[in-house]
Residue, then its C-alpha position, 0 to 999 in steps of 0.5 A: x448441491x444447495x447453494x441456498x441452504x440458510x444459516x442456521x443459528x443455534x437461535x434456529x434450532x431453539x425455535x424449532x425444538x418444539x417442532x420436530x417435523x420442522x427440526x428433523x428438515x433442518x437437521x437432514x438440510x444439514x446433512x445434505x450440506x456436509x455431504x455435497x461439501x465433502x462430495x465435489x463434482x470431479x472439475x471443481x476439485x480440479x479447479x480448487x486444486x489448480x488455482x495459484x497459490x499465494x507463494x506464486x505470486x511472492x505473496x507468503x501466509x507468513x510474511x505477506x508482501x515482505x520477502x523471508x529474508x533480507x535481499x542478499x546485497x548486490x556484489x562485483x561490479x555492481x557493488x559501486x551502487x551498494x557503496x554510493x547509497x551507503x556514502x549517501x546516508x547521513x551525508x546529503x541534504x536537501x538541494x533547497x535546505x539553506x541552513x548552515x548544516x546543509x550548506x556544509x555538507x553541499x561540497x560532498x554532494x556536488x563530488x558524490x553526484x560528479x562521480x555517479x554521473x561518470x559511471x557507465x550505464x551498466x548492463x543488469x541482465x546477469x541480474x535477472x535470473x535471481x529476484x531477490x538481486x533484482x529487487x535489490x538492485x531496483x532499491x538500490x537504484x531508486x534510492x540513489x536516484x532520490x538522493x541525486x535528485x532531491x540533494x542538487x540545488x536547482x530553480x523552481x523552473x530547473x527540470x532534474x536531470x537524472x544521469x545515464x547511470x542511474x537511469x539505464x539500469x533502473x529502467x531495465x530492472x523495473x521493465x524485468x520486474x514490470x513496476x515503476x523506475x521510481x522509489x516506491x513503498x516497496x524499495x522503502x518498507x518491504x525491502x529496506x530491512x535487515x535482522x537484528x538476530x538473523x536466527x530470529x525470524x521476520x518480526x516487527x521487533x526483529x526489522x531493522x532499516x537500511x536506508x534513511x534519507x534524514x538520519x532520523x529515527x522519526x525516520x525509522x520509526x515511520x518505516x517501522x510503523x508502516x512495516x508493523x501494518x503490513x506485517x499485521x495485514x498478513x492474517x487479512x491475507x489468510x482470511x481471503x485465501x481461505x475464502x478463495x479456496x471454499x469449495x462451496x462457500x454458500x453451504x452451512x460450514x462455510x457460511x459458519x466459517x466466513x462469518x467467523x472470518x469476517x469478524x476477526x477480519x474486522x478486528x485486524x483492521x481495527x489493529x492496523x488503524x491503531x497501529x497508523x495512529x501510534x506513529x504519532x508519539x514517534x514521528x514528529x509531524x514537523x520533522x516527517x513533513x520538512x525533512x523527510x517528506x521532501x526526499x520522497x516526492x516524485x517528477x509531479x510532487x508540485x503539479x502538473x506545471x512543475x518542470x519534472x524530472x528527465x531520464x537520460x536515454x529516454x525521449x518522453x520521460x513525463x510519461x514514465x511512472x515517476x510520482x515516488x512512494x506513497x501509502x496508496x501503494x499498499x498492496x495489502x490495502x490493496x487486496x483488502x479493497x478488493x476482497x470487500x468490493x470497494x468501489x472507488x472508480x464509481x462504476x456501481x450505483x451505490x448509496x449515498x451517491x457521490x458527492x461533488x467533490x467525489x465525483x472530482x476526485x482522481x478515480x484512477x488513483x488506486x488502479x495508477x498506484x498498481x503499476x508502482x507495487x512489484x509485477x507480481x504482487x500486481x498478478x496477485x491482486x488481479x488474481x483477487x479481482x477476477x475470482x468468480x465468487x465475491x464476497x459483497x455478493x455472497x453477504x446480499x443473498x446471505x442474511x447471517x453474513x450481512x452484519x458481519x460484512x458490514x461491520x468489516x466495511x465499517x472497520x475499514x471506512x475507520x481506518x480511513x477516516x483516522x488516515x484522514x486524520x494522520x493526514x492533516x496532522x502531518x500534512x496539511x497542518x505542516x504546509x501552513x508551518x515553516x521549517x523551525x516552527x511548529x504548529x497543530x490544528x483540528x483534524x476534522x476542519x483538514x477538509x475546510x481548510x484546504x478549501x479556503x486555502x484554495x480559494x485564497x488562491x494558495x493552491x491545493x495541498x498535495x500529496x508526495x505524487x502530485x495528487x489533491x490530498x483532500x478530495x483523494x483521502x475524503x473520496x476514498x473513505x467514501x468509496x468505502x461506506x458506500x460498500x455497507x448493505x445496510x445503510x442508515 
């Protein structure tokens, strides 16, 4: 076997055509890489053909991270859950919005919230023999648990207590499926949909959303937007499922191969950075950050000194994963850091060196965002991370393989610095309006503003998981262009 046989270019053999010693030795190199890829030692058959396919993971080449099929809807004595978050819709507002339509929807929340908290605390192991009710059952439930918490009116200094009811049964869901007892993208994006042809397979014009905290279709079109770039990530999947089954990545097929891969990985995540921009004309940044980002936030939203949230039953609620959903928990993001060798714990020496700030940053961020994707969709990606051949490698040892590594890497830290972008327009931009007015600033001064807001005393702008959002977006679009290999 040759595991340094080069990449041959048609460039290569123009050159060589005038030299037919030096012709013929790269034709019967060739020759030697097609046999010994089609020729494997017995054991790496056997491990080609043992290693876990995606399926195995609830990962689908078709539908990425989304189920097949809508969850089936949770029936008999559960269904008091499905009828709740369905009375919910549409007729709760936020506990601290003091409008006059707020006010008057307060009555029905004060009796919704009163007959949750006198349920039983049901029982949820008749569930746990079937995923899709229990992934269900875990939406169902952290919807509920949002809309009790955000809809009560309480002080600043009032700690949110969620009730038995909710509690019990969604600890022992997300114990089962081994992820966070809070609303995550998952119970937002992945499963929140029904089909509008249920004869039509998953699509992003075939998606319909169940469940919305404002009613809005600002609302909808969010989910959807973030829908379209998952659904869009599931060709970012296949590009490394194909690179994890090479038998032998560092012979001339597949170094041919993945070079094609790579360019077209870029290309997609190119798409999917456009496809986070298209929110723009649809979403209302006012309207995302005043009524529906609220409903969002987690038990540390407003900071360490917030009081939080307590779950009934359980003594030390301030160290459950309670933080609620956020885009970091892409799983698709995910694998794509992981496949290119992001760095962003700065464990590697890599150029330029991490800045201050950087350094700063929360490094665990990433790794905490895991607990808060489904159990298995966490295997998936710890499968990724324990792969024996790494692709930032095989392109440093590899000089045809370089550009197009990097310029994937590139596409990447694109994506990124438009999500930077995305962030002060919604963000940032709508920490310093006021609800009813409306505003808009520069994207590239979000990082300045933020620290001059810090320096007057206002208080770092955080995301919906209580994280500084400047010093998190700025270090990880920065993670990112250290991975290049040919830096400028």
């Amino acid at each position: 076997m040759s595991p340094s046989l080069p990449f041959i270019s048609s460039m290569d053999f123009v050159g060589v055509l005038s030299s037919p010693p030096t012709f013929l030795s790269l034709c019967l190199k060739l020759a030697h890489s097609l046999i010994n890829s089609s020729y494997l030692p017995f054991s790496q058959r056997k491990a080609i053909a043992d290693r876990p396919t995606p399926a195995s993971f609830d990962v689908h080449l078709t539908t990425g991270f989304f189920p097949q099929q809508p969850l089936p809807r949770l029936t008999g004595r559960f269904a008091r859950w499905e009828q709740a978050l369905l009375q919910a819709n549409n007729n709760l507002s936020l506990g601290e919005d003091e409008s006059e339509e707020a006010l008057s929807k307060r009555p029905f929340g004060e009796a919704w919230r009163s007959e949750i908290a006198s349920w039983p605390a049901l029982d949820t192991a008749t569930l746990h023999s079937d995923l899709r009710l229990c992934q269900r059952a875990h939406m169902v439930l952290a919807w509920l648990v949002h809309f009790y918490v955000h809809s009560m009116p309480r002080s600043a200094e009032e700690a949110a207590v969620v009730p038995r009811s909710l509690s019990v049964p969604l600890m022992a869901i997300s114990r089962h499926l081994g992820f966070a007892p809070v609303l995550t993208f998952a119970d937002t994006v992945l499963w929140n949909w029904e089909l509008i042809n249920p004869s039509q397979p998953l699509s992003v014009s075939n998606i319909d959303f169940l469940n919305l905290f404002s009613g809005t279709e600002d609302e909808r079109n969010f989910y959807k937007a973030s829908a379209y770039a998952e659904l869009s990530g599931v060709e970012i999947l296949n590009i490394i499922d194909s690179f994890q089954s090479q038998p032998n990545p560092s012979d001339f097929p597949s170094i041919s191969k993945i070079a094609r891969d790579l360019t077209r990985l870029a290309s997609v995540i190119d798409d999917i950075s456009e496809i986070i921009q298209s929110v723009r004309p649809t979403c209302d940044p006012h309207t995302f950050y005043w009524d529906i980002r609220p409903w969002f936030e987690g038990s540390d939203a407003k900071g360490p000194t917030d009081p939080g949230w307590i779950y009934e039953g359980f003594e030390h609620s301030e160290d459950l994963d309670l933080s609620g959903p956020s885009a970091g928990q892409s799983s698709v993001m995910h694998a794509l850091d992981i496949f290119l060798d992001v760095d962003h714990k700065l464990r590697q020496r890599r150029f330029p060196a991490p800045s201050a700030e950087n350094k700063r940053a929360d490094h665990g961020f990433m790794e905490r965002m895991r607990r808060y994707m489904p159990g298995k969709h966490q295997e998936y990606l710890k499968h990724l991370a324990a792969s024996p051949t790494s692709i930032r490698e095989l392109a440093q040892s590899t000089p045809a393989l370089r550009e197009p590594y990097d310029n994937a890497v590139m596409a990447l830290k694109r994506l990124r610095d438009n999500h930077i972008r995305i962030a002060c327009l919604y963000v940032v931009t709508m920490s310093r309006s006021t609800p009813g007015a409306k505003g808009g600033c520069p994207a590239s001064a979000m990082i300045d503003r933020l620290r001059a807001a810090r320096m007057a005393g206002n208080g770092p702008v955080r995301g919906t998981g209580g994280n500084e959002l400047a010093l998190l977006l700025k270090a990880g679009r920065d993670a990112t262009r250290r991975a290049i290999l040919k830096q400028t």
